[in-house]
C-alpha positions, 0 to 999 in steps of 0.5 A, spaced: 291 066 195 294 062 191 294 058 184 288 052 185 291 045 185 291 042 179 291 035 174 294 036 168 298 042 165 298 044 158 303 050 156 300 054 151 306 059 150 309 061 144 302 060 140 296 064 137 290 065 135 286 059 135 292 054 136 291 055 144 284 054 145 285 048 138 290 046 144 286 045 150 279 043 146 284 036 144 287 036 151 281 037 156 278 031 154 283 027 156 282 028 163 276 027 168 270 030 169 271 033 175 279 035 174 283 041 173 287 044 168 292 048 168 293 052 161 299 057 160 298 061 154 302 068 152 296 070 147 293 076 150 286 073 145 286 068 150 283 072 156 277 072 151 277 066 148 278 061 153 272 064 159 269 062 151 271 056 151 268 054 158 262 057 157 260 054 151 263 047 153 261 047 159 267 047 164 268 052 169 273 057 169 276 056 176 281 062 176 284 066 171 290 072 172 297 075 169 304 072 172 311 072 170 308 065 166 303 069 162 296 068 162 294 062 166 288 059 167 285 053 171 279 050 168 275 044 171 272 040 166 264 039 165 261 033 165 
């Protein structure tokens, strides 16, 4: 299976901890309810803090996994 189709993308890479979650608080409100983001992130706390993230905002963690681009994560914004 393949990456999820998305949205909007935001690259993450090259940051640390807390810039790529403070990254995807301010960008996933700009997307609609519904809508997929596609996060890229080299920063391995982000496999910890961004399934965090989705659990405490309440958008849903629609696959994660490790690829030559880093640590990618398609996230579905809530409601």
């Amino acid at each position: 299976m393949g990456q999820p189709d998305f949205d909007a993308e935001l690259d993450a890479r090259g940051l640390f901890c807390p810039e790529p979650v403070m990254m995807l608080h301010n960008r996933i409100v700009e997307i609609s309810p519904g809508a997929v983001l596609k996060v890229v992130a080299t920063d391995p706390s982000t496999t910890r803090d961004i399934p965090r993230f989705c659990q405490f905002l309440d958008h849903e963690l629609v696959y994660s996994a490790e690829d030559e681009e880093g640590f990618v994560f398609f996230i579905r914004r809530g409601g």
